[in-house]
N, C-alpha and C positions, 0 to 999 in steps of 0.2 A: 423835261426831256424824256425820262422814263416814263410818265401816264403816257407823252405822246404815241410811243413807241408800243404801248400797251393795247393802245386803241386802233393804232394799224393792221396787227395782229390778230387784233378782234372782227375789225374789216374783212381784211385776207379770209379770217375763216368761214365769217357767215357768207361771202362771198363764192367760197369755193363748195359751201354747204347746198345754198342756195341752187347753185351749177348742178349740183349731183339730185338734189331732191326733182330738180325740173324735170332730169333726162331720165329718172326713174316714174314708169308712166303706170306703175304694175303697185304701188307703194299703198297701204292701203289707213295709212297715217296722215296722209297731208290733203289739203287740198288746194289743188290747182284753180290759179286764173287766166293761164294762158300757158299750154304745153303744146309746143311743137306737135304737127301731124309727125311719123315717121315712114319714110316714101316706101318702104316696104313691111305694109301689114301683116302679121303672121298669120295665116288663116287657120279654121277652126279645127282643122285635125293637126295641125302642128300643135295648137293650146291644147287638144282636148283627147288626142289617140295615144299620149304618150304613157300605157299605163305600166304600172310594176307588176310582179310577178303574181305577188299575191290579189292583184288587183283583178277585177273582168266576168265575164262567165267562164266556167270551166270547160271550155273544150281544149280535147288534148295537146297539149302545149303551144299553147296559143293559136292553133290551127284556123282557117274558115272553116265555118262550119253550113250545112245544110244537109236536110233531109233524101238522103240518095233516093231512097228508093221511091219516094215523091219526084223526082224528075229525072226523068228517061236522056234528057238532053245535057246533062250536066257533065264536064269536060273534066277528069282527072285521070290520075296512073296510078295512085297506091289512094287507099279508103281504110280510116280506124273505123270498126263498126265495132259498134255494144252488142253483146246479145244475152240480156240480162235475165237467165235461165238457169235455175237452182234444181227444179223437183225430183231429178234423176239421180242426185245423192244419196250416198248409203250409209252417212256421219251426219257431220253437223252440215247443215245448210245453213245459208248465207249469203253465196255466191253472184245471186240476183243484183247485190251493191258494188259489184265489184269493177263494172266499166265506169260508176259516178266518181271508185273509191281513186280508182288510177288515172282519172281524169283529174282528179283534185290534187293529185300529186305529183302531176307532170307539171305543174305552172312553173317551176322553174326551169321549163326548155322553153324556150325562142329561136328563132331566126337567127335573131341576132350572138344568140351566143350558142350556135347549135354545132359548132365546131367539132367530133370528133376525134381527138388525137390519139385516139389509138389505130383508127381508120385514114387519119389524115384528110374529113373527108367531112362534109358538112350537108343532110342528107336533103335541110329544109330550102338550102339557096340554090341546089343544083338543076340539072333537067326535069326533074319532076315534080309535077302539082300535085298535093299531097293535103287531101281534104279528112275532115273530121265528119263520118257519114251519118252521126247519130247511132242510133239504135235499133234494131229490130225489133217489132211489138212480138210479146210471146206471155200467152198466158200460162199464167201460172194455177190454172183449175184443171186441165186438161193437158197430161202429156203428149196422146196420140197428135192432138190439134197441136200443141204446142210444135209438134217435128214437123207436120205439115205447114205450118208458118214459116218455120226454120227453112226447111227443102226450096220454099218456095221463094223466099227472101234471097236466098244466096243466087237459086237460077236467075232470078231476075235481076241482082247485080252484077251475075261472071255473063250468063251465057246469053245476054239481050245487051251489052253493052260494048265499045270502044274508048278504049285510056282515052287521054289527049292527043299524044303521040304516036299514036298508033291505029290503026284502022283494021287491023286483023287480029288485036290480041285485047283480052279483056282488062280493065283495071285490077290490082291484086291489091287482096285486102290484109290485114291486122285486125283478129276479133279481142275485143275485150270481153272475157267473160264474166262469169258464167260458168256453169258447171262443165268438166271435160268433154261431156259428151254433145254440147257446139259443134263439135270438129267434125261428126259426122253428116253435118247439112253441105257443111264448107264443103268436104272430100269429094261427094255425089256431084256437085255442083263443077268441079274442078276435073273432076273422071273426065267427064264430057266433053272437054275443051281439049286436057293434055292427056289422055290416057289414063294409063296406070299410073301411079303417085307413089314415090320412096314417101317414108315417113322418116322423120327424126325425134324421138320421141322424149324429151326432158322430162323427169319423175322420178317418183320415191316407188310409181307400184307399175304392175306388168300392163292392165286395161286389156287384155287380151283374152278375159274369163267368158268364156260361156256360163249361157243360162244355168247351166247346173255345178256350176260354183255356187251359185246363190239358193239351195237348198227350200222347197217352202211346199207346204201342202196346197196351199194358195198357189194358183198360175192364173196369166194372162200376157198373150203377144206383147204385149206393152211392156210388162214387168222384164221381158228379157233384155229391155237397153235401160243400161244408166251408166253412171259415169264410168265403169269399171270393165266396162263390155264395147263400150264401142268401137275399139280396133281390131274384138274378135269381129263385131259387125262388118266394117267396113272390109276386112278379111272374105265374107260370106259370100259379101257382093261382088266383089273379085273388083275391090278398086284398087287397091294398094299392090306395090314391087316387090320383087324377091330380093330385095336390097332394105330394107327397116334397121331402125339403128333404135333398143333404149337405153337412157344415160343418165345415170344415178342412181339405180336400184335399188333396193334394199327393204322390199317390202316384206312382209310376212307370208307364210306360203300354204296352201289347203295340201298341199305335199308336194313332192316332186313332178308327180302328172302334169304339174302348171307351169313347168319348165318345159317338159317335153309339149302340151301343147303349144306354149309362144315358140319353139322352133319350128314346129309346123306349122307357123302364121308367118315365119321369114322372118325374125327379127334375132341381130346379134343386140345382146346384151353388156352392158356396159355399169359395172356396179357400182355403188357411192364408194367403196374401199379402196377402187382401182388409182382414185386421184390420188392418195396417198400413199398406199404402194408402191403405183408404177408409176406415178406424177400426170401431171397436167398434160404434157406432149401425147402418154399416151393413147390420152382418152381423145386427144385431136385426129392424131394419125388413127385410130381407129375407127371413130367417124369416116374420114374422109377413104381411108383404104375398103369401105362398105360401100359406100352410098358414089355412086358416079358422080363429078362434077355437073356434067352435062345432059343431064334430066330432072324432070319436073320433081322439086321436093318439095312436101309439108312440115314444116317446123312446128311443132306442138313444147309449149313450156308451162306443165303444171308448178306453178308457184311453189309444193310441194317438195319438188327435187332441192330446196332451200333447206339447211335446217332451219329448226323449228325457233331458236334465238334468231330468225333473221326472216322467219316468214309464218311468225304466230297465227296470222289470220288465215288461216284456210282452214278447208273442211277435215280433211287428213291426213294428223301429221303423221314422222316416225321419225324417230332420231338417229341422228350419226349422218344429216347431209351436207352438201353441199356448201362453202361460205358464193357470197355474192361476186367477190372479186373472181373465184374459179368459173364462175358461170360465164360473167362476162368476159373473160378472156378465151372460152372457149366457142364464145359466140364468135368473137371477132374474130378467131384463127378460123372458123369454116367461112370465111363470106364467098368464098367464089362455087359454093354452092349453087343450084338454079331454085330459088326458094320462090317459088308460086303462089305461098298461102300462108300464113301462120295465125298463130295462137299466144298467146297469154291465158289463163285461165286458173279457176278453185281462189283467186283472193276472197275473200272474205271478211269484208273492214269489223264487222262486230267484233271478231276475236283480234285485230292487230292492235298494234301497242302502240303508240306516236308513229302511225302512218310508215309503219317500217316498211311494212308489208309491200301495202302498195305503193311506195317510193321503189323498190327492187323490182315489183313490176311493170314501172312504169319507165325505167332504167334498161328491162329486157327491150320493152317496143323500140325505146330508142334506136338500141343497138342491131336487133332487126330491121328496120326500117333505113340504119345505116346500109348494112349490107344490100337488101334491096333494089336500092339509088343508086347505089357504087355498081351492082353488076350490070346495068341496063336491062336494053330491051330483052324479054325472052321470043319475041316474036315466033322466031325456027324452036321452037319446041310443041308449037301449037297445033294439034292434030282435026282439029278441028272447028272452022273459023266462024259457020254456019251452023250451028245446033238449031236443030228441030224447031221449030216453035210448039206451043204447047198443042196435043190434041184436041180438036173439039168433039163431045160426046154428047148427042142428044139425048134424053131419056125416050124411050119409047111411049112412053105413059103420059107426060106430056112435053108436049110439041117447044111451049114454052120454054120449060125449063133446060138451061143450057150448062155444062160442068167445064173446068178446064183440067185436064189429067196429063201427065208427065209417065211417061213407060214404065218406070216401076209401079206408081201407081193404077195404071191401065193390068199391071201383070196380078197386082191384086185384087182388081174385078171383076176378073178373071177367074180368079182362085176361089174369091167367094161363089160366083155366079154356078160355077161347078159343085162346089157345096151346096148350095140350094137344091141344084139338080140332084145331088146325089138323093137329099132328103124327100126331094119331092117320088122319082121314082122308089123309094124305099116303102114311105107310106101306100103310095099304089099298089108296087108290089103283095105289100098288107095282107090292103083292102080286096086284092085280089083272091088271097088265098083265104081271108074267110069268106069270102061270097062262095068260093068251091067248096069249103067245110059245111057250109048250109043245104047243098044240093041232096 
């Protein structure tokens, strides 16, 4: 009676084994002589798109990706672009890896888990298409060329394009940089649509130096922009508000003059001591009590304004900044800003330590890009919906050859063309007076 009982049991279970091994059709142990079709096949992006974080190619947080500036016709509202450009530093360079470095360390945002709570607000499932644009080609032999790629890269994404949703306003981008001095293609590019541009400026140093902070027997045009100069530049050109905000300061000083010059560029200053001083509230309400809601701003964040335990890899540090949690909270306390453009930039993956670096920058986009999506459309801030297209310039010399120039650049051949003139009358002049000293 007990074997019987034994072998029932045995039954039961290769029976119940049998059941389970049939309907398991994925088992890669057995093999089947007859398994059920199942009337609904799972198709091959269900088996095959489901990847993990750490899985895929690197674009930023799992975004689509395609080459914007390769197609004129391609429908979005916000664009991460790289614009992987180092050689205007005056420290350590690096910078060039730094859209690959913060691309690699946003894989843990998705869609899926792109939730916001401090915004309440989830930036990747909302109303906007929010594309990974690549990169801007920029060489690294030639600065002058280098900014003319830049100039030209940004016109041809702001001011020859329409978001998705919109038909009078251009896509606004998030640059991964790259050295700080990116921001000045973006700005030019951004003048022309909305005006004048508040800036809001994240950082350890002023960028507000003229050429002659940088001291040198050696000069050229070129040598007067790098990273440290280009909001005295874009100052020059009369793009930027009499509303600028910096926030974090705490850089070293060629002396006082460099004070008084950034107030005659319009910028209040905001120093790394203040959050601790005055707190965190301060440094919000004073932001927002500068900068108007309701016009065109550029949000600039040199990795830099971090200390340096929290953002080793950049080009220059200085001690005594920032922690990450203060940054991000004071991000999120300005979102109803009008942020038209921004920046990340100075990461610099060779000197960071387990991807600190750019894990914090990769943390700012987020929370940029949260804001963003949360305020909408800026449509009514756009002063201009039709820019120019580019000039066409024949050469006179030949017929064939044909330039395309943009009005600053038309104003410098101009400037040159004048200088030739001047040179050429000068030598005649010369020639003149000794052909009269011979008589």
């Amino acid at each position: 009676m007990r074997l019987l009982n034994i072998l029932s049991i045995l039954l039961i279970a290769t029976t119940v084994s049998a059941n389970q091994l049939l309907a398991d059709s994925f088992s890669d142990n057995v093999v089947y002589f007859d398994t059920p079709m199942k009337e609904d096949e799972p198709k091959l992006k269900d088996m095959w798109d489901g990847l993990w974080p750490f899985q895929g190619i690197n674009t930023f947080a799992h975004l689509e990706h395609d080459k914007c500036l390769l197609d004129p016709a391609l429908e979005y509202d916000i664009g991460i672009i790289g614009v992987p450009f180092d050689t205007a530093t005056s420290y350590r360079p690096g910078a060039r890896f730094g859209p690959r470095a913060i691309r690699a360390a946003s894989q843990r945002q998705t869609s899926l888990r792109g939730y916001n709570q401090r915004a309440d607000f989830n930036p990747y499932t909302s109303w906007a298409k929010i594309l990974d644009c690549g990169d801007i080609p920029v060489t690294p032999m030639d600065n002058s060329l280098a900014f003319k790629q830049m100039n030209k890269g940004f016109e041809e994404l702001i001011a020859r394009r329409n978001s998705k949703n919109s038909t009078s306003t251009p896509p606004r981008y998030v640059i991964l940089g790259g050295d700080h001095s990116v921001l000045l293609p973006h700005l030019r590019a951004l003048h022309e649509i909305y005006g004048k541009i508040n800036i809001l400026h994240f950082d350890a140093h002023l960028d507000t130096w003229g050429p002659d902070k940088y001291p040198s027997f050696w000069h050229s045009k070129q040598a007067e922009l790098n990273h440290g100069s280009m909001l005295w530049k874009a100052n020059k050109e009369g793009l930027t508000s009499q509303t600028n905000v910096h926030a974090g300061v705490r850089t070293k000083l060629s002396g006082i003059q460099d004070y008084v010059d950034d107030d005659d560029q319009n910028f209040t200053r905001i120093t790394a001591d203040d959050i601790w001083i005055k707190g965190v509230q301060y440094v919000v309400d004073k932001i927002l009590d500068t900068i108007p809601q309701d016009t065109p701003t550029y949000l600039s964040v040199d990795i830099d304004v971090l200390d340096p335990a929290f953002g080793s890899g950049t080009g220059t540090q200085e001690p005594g900044g920032w922690l990450p949690r203060e940054l991000i909270y004071i991000l999120r306390s300005i979102e109803n800003l009008s942020i038209v453009g921004a920046d990340i930039v100075e990461v610099s993956p060779a000197f960071d330590t387990a991807e600190i670096t750019a894990t914090n920058g990769a943390q700012v986009v987020f929370e940029v890009l949260t804001s963003m999506v949360k305020k909408g459309s800026l449509a009514h801030l756009v002063k201009n919906n039709n820019p120019k297209d580019l000039l066409e310039i024949k050469s006179n010399n030949d017929a064939k050859s044909t330039q395309y120039l943009d009005k600053q650049e038309i104003n410098k051949l101009i400037e040159t063309k004048l200088k030739e003139f001047e040179e050429i009358k000068f030598n005649l002049l010369s020639e003149i007076e000794q052909l009269k000293s011979t008589q």
